[in-house]
C-alpha positions in Angstrom: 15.7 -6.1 14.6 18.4 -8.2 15.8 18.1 -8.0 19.5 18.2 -10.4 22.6 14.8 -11.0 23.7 14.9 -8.8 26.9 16.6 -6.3 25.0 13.2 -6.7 22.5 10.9 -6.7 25.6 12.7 -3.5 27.1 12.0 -1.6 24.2 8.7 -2.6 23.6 8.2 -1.3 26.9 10.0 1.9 26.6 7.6 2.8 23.9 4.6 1.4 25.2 4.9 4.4 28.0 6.7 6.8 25.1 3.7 10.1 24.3 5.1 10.3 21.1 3.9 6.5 20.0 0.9 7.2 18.2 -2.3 5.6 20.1 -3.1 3.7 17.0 -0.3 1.8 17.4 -0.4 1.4 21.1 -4.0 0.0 20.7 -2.6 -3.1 19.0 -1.0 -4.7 22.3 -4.7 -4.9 24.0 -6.1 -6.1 20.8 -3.5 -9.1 21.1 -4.2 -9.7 25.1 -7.6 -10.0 24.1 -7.0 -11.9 21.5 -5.3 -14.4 24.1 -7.3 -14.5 26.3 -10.5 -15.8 23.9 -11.7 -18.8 24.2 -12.0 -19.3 20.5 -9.1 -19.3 18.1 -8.0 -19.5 15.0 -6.2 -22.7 15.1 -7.9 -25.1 18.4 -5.1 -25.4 21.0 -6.5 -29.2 21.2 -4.5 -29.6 17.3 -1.0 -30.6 18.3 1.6 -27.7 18.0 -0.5 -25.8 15.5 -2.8 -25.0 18.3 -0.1 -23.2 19.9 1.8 -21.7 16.6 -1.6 -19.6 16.0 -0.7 -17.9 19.2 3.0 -17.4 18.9 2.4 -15.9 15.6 -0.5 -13.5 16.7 2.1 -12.3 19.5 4.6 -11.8 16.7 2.7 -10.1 14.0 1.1 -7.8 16.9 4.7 -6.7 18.0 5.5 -5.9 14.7 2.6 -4.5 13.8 3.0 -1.8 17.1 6.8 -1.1 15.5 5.2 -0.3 12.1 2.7 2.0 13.5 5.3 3.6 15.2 6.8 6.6 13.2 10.6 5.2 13.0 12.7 8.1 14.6 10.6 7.2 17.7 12.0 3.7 16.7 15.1 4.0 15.9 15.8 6.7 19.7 14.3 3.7 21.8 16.5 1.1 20.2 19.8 2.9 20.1 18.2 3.3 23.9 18.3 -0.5 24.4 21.4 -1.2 22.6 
């Protein structure tokens, strides 16, 4: 997907609140917030930048882990949607 970052954001929101996303893959954004909001992680935050690429890469794997979950004509209406 080669879209702005708000234009990533508003779709990830447009399906968030979309019935026909599966709750499977709706479950995956909470499992990331919590995931953030541990106070253990993979990678300590006190290791220079590493500390902080464990996050950014939870964040992105989750997102597009909830677009793969996501059956893709759902996908695809949302994102000619946003374009």
């Amino acid at each position: 997907m080669r879209l702005p970052l708000r234009s990533k954001a508003r779709l990830l929101w447009r399906m968030l609140r979309d019935p026909d996303v599966p709750g499977s893959a709706k479950a995956v954004l909470p499992l990331v917030a919590l995931y953030l909001a541990m106070p253990f992680d993979l990678v300590p935050d006190r290791i220079p930048v590493l500390g902080e690429v464990d996050d950014l890469l939870v964040i992105a794997l989750g997102f597009g882990m909830f677009v793969l979950l996501t059956p893709r004509h759902v996908v695809e209406r949302h994102l000619a949607a946003c374009e």
